[in-house]
N, C-alpha and C positions, 0 to 999 in steps of 0.2 A: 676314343680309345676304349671306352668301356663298355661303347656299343658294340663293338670287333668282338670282344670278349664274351662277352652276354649271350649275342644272339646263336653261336656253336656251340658253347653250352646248356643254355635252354633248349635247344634244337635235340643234341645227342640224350639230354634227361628226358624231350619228349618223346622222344624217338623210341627210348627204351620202357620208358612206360605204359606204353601205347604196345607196347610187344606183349608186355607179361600180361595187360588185364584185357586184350581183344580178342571177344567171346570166340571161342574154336566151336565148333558145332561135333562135327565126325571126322575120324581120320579114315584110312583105309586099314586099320588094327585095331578101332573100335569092337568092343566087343559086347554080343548079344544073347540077350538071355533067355527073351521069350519074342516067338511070334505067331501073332493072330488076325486070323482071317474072316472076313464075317460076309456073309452077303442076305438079303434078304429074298428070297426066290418068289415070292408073291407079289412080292412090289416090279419086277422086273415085268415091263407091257408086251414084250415082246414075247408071243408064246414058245417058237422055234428057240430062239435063244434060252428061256427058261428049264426047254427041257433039256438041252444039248447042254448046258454050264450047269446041271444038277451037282455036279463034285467039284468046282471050281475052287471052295472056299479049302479044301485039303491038297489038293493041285498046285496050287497059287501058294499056298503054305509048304507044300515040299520044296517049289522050284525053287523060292528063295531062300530055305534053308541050307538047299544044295548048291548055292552061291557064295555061303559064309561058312561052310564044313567048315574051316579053321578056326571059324569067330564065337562061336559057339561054345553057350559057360555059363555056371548057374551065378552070376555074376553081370551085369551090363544092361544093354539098352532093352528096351521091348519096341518091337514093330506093329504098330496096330493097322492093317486092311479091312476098308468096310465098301464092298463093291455096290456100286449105287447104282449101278446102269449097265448093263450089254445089251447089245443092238450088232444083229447080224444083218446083212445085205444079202438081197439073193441076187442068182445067178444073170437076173436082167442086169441088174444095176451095178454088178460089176463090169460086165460087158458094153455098159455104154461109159464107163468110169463115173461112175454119181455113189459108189459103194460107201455104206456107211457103217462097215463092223465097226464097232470099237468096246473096248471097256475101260471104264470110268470108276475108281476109288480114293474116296479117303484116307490118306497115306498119314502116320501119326507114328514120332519118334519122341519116346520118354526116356528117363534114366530115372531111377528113384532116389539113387545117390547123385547126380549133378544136376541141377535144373537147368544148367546152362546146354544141356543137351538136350533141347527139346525141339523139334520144326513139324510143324502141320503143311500138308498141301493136298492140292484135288490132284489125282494123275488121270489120263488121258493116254489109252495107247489105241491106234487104229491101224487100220488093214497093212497102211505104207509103212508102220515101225517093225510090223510083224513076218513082211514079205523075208526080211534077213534069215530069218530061222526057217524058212522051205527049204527043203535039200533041193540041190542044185541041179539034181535032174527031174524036176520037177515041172510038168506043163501044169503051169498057172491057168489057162484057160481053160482046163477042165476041172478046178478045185473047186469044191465047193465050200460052203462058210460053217456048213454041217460037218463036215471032213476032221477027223483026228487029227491031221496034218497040221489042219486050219488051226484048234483048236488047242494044238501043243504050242505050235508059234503064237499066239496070240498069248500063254501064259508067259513063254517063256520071255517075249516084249515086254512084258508087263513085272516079272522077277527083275529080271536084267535093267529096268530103269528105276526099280525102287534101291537098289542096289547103289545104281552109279549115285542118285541121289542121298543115301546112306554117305559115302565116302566122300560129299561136299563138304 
């Protein structure tokens, strides 16, 4: 009989305890206070890439800004972006599908006031996340990786997943 007893109330005290003290990361109403973008343009091996991403690091800081217009407050998280790597493909290797755009950074989520808001991760965004944001009348077979086009979608990839990752 006392085992009847016990174990649905142990259950409902663990149940609710386990609610109040399990770490939350970000909601989608988190809010941000500062973000920064870093890249280092000498480190990057690829020459075409290096020149064509020369303003990447204000780019990349606007797009995501203009993701969280609402979230935005001298108050909240800081985003830190440190872009480690782009790599463009040229027009061969897209054409046989071996294309390897991509850019690669250091994604870094602080709060000063909760440390329980904190996540590190590497991101990863490539040609295939960035194809979304081509306007739709768009022949892809004659884009190139030099292309503004190219170049907006691939930030805008790249905003748009540090983003959804914010709101985990």
């Amino acid at each position: 009989m006392t085992r009847r007893i016990l174990t649905p109330a142990f259950m409902a005290v663990f149940l609710a305890s386990t609610a109040l003290t399990a770490p939350a990361f970000a909601t989608e109403d988190a809010m941000v206070k500062e973000i920064e973008v870093t890249i280092d343009l000498p480190a990057i091996t690829n020459p075409a890439a290096a020149m064509r991403y020369t303003n990447i690091a204000g780019d990349l800081k606007e797009a995501i800004a203009a993701r969280l217009i609402n979230r935005l407050s001298d108050k909240g998280m800081k985003i830190g972006v440190d872009i480690s790597e782009v790599e463009l493909s040229s027009s061969f290797t897209d054409a046989i599908g071996t294309a390897d755009t991509r850019l690669v950074g250091a994604v870094n989520f602080t709060d000063e006031t909760d440390n329980s808001h904190f996540k590190s991760f590497e991101l990863t965004v490539d040609v295939n996340q960035a194809k979304p944001f081509f306007p739709a009348e768009l022949d892809v077979t004659k884009l190139s990786a030099n292309s503004n086009v190219f170049y907006n979608a691939m930030i805008s990839a790249f905003a748009d997943n540090v983003v959804l990752k914010l709101n985990e």
